[in-house]
C-alpha positions, 0 to 999 in steps of 0.5 A: 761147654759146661754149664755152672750155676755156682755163683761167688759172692761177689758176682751175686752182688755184681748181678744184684747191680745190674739187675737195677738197671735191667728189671727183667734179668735174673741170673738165677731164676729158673725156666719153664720146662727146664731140664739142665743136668751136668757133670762139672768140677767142684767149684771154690764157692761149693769146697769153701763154702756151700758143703761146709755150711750144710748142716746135718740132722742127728738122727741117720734114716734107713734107706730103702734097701734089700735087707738081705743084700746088706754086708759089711758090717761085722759078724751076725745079722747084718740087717739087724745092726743096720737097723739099729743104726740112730745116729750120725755126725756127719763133718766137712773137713779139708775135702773129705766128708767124715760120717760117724755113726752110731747104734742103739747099743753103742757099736760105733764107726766112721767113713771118709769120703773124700771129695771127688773132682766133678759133681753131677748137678741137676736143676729141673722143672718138676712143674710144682707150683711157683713161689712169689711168681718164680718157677721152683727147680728139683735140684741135686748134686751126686758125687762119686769117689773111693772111700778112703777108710772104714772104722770101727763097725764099718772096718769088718766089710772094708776091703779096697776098693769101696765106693760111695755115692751121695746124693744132696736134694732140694728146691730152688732156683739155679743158684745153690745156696746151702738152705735150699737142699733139705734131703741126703743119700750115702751109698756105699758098694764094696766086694764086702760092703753093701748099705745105705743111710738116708737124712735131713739137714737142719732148717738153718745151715751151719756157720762153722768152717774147719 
């Protein structure tokens, strides 16, 4: 049977009603010791809301990668464009994540992810010191599909098939809200393509929905 932690609104405030009255429930605390990792649908709470409030920080960062082993991304010195990469916007939109970079000399380009079926969520005891008597969790989503399109900078290198890999951490309990993930990983592997992009999220979340 699989195990989901993704709770609705409204079953946030049916736990809230009924903690009242049994002080020592807590549907989203996590456990001593605890290691639950599972592959489980996307749920509506996380399509219609949690990934369309994650809000990214501008600034792209350069994942620890073989600068030799980098492709895919037009003609020269593949190493030197990826390390020119400073910006991303980065949009959930309709299922599909849109990544557009940019360089310090203006190449652009963009890539859509779109969202796979299931995801595979983590929530463990890390043994880090506990906030407010509650244990605090590492916890991260990692989804995996084809990417649809490569634009720009990045079309040099798309030759179908080309997957990507990301990775969403954070902190919390067994309730993913979207401020508790504070880290992401995009990784992208093709015949002809071969990088990575690491970033942040903003403190706040995003309000927008598109």
């Amino acid at each position: 049977m699989k195990t989901t932690y993704f709770l609705l609104p409204a079953l946030l405030m049916f736990v809230s009603f009924t903690s009242k009255k049994s002080p020592d429930f807590c549907a989203c605390c996590g456990e001593k010791d605890q290691y639950i990792v599972s592959q489980d649908e996307v749920t509506d709470y996380q399509k219609e809301y949690l990934f369309a409030k994650l809000n990214f920080e501008k600034k792209v960062g350069h994942c620890y990668v073989m600068t030799e082993d980098i492709t895919g991304l037009g003609k020269g010195d593949n190493s030197a464009v990826y390390a020119s990469f400073n910006s991303v916007d980065a949009q959930y939109k309709k299922n599909n994540w849109v990544f557009s970079f940019g360089t310090k000399d203006g190449k652009k380009g963009s890539l859509i992810l779109p969202l796979p079926d299931s995801v595979r969520a983590s929530h463990i005891d890390i043994h880090e010191p506990q906030q407010k008597g509650e244990i605090v969790l590492y916890k991260d989503l990692i989804f995996k599909n084809e990417v649809v399109a490569g634009t720009g900078i990045f079309s040099a290198g798309f030759s179908k098939p080309v997957f990507y890999k990301m990775v969403i951490q954070g902190r919390g309990n067994n309730c993913d809200n979207p401020e508790d993930f504070k880290h992401w990983r995009l990784d992208i592997e093709g015949e002809n393509a071969h990088y990575s992009f690491c970033g942040t999220f903003h403190a706040t979340y995003s309000i927008k929905m598109q």
